[in-house]
N, CA and C atoms as an extended XYZ file, in Angstrom:
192
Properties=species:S:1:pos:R:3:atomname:S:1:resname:S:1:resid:I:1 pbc="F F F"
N        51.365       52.616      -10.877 N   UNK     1
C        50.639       51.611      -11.636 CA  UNK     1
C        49.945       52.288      -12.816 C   UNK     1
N        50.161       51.589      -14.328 N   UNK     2
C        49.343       52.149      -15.026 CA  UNK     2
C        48.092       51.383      -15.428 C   UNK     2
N        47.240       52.932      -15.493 N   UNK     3
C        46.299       52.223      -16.074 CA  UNK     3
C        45.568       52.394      -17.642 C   UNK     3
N        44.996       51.254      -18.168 N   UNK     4
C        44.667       51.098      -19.441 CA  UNK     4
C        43.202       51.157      -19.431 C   UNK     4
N        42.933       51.606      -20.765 N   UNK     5
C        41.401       51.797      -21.791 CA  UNK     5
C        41.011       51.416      -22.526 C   UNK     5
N        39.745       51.152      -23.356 N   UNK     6
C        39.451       51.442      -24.783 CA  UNK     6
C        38.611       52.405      -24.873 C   UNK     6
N        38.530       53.113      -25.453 N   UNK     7
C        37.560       54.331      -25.750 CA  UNK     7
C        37.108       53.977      -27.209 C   UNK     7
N        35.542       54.315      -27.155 N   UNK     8
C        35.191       54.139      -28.567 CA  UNK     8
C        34.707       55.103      -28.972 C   UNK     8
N        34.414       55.360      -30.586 N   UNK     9
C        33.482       56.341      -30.678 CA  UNK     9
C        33.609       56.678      -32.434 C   UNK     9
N        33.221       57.267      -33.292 N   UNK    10
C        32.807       57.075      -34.576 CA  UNK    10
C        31.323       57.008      -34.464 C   UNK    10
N        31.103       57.197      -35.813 N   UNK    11
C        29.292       56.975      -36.253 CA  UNK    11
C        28.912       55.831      -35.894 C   UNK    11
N        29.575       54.784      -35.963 N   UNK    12
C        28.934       53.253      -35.148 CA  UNK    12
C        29.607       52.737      -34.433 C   UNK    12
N        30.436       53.614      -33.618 N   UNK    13
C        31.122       52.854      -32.566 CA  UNK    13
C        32.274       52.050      -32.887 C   UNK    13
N        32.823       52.747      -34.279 N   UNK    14
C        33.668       51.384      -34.922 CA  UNK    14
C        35.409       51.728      -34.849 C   UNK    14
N        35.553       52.711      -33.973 N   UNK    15
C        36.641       53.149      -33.867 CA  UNK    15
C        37.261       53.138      -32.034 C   UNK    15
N        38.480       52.157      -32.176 N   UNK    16
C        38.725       52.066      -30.359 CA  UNK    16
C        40.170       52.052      -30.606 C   UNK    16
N        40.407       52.822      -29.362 N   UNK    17
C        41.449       53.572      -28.945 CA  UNK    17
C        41.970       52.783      -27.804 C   UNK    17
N        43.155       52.326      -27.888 N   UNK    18
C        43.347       51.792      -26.299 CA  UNK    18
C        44.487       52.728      -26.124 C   UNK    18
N        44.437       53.040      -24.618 N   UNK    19
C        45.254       54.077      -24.188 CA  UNK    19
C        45.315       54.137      -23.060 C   UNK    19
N        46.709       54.636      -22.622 N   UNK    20
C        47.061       54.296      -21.122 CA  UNK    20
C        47.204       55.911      -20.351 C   UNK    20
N        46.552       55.867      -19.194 N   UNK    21
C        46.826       57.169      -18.128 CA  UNK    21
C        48.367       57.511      -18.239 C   UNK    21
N        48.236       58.922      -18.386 N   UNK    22
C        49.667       59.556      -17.919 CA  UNK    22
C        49.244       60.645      -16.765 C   UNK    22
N        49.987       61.344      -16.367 N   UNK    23
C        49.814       62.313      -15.319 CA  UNK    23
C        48.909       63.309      -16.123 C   UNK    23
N        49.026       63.183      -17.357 N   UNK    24
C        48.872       64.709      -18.130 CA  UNK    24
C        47.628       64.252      -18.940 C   UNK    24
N        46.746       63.327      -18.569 N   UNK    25
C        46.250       62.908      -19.449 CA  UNK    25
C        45.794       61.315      -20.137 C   UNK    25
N        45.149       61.364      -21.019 N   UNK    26
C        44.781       59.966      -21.738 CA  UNK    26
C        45.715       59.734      -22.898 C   UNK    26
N        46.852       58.479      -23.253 N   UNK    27
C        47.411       58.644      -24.220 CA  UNK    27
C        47.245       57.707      -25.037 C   UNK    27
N        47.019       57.836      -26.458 N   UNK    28
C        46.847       56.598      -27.446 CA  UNK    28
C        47.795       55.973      -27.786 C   UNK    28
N        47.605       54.586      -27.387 N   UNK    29
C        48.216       53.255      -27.702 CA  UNK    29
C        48.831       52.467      -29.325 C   UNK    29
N        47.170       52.325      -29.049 N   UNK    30
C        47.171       52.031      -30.739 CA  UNK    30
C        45.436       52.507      -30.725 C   UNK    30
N        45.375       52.355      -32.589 N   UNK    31
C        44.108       52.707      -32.746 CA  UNK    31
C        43.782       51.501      -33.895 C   UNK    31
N        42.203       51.158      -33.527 N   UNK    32
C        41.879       50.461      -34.460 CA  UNK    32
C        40.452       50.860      -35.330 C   UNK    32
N        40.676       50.630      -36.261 N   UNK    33
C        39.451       51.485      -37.427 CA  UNK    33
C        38.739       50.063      -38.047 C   UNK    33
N        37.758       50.103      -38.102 N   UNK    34
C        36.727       49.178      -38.786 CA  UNK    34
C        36.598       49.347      -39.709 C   UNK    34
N        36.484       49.366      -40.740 N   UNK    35
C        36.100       49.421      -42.410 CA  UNK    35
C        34.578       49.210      -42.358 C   UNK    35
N        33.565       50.708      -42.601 N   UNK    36
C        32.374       50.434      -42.978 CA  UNK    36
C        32.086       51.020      -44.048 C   UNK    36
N        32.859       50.918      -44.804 N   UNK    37
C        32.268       51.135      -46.356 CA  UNK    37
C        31.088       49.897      -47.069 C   UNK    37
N        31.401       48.834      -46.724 N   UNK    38
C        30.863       48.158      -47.032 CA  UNK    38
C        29.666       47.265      -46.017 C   UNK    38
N        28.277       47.597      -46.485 N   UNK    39
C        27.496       46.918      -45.568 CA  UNK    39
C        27.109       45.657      -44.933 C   UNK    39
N        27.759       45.035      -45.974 N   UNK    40
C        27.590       43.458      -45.548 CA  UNK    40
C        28.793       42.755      -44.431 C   UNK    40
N        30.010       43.230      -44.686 N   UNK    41
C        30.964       43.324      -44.021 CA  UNK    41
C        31.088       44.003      -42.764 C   UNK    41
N        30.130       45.110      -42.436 N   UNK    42
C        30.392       46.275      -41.516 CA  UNK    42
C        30.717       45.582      -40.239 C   UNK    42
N        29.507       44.754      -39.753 N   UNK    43
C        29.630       44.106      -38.273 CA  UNK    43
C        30.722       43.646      -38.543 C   UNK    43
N        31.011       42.869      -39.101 N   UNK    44
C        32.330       41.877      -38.590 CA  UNK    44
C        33.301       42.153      -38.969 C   UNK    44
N        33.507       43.090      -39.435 N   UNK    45
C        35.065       44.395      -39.245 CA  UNK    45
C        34.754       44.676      -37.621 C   UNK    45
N        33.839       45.840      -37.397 N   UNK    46
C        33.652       45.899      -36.052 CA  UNK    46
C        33.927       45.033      -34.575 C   UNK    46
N        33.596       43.676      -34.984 N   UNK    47
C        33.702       42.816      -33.828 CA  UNK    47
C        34.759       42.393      -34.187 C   UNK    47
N        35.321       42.463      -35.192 N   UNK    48
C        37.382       41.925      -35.532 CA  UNK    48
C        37.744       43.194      -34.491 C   UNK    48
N        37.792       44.103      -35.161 N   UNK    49
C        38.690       45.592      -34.379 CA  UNK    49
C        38.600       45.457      -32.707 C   UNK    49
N        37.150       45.196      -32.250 N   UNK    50
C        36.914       45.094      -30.882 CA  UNK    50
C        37.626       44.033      -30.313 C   UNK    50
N        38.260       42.535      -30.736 N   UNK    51
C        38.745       41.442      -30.650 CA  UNK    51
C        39.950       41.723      -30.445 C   UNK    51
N        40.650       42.808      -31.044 N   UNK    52
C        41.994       42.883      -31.699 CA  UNK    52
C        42.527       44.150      -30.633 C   UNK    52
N        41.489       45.000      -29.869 N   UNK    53
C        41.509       46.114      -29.037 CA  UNK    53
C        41.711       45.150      -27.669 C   UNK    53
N        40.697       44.299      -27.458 N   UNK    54
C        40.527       43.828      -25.947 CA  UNK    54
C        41.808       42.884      -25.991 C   UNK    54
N        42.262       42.351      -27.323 N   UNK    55
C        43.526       41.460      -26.784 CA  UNK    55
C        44.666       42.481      -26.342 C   UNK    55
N        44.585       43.356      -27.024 N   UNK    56
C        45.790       44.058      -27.023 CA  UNK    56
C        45.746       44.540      -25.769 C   UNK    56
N        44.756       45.099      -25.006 N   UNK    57
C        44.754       45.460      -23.538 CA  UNK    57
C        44.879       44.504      -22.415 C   UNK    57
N        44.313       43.314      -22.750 N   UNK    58
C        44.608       42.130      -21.774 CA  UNK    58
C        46.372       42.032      -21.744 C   UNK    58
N        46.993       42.033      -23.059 N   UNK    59
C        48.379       42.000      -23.057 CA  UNK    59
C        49.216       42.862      -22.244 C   UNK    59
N        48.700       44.477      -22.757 N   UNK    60
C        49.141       45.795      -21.415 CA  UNK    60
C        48.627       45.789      -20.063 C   UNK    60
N        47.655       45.043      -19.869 N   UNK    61
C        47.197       44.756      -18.491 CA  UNK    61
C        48.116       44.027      -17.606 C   UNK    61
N        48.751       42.730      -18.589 N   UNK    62
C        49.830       41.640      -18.410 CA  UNK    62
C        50.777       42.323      -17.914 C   UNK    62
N        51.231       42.770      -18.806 N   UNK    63
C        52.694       42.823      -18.365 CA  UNK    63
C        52.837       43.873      -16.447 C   UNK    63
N        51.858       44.384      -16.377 N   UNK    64
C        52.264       45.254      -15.194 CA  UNK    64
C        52.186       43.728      -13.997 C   UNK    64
């Protein structure tokens, strides 16, 4: 059975990794990056990327 992640981490948390167990390790899936260049925008890049991470794992969760 595999199992799946998100790992976060960046200066604000704006970077998540979903990634699935191998024997050897944690392996990346996909990665999603927030755009905080801009301050007014920052959160809600962030909570897009996080939206776009947890679907994508509910989906790899699916299929097993």
């Amino acid at each position: 059975m595999k199992r799946y992640r998100i790992y976060r981490y960046g200066l604000f948390d704006h970077i998540f990794d979903v990634q699935v167990k191998k024997w050897y390790g944690w392996v990346l899936v996909k990665r999603f990056k927030a755009d905080i260049s801009s301050d007014d925008t920052m959160i809600d890049n962030i909570y897009y990327c996080e939206m776009l991470s947890k679907e994508l794992l509910e989906k790899l969760e699916e299929e097993l």
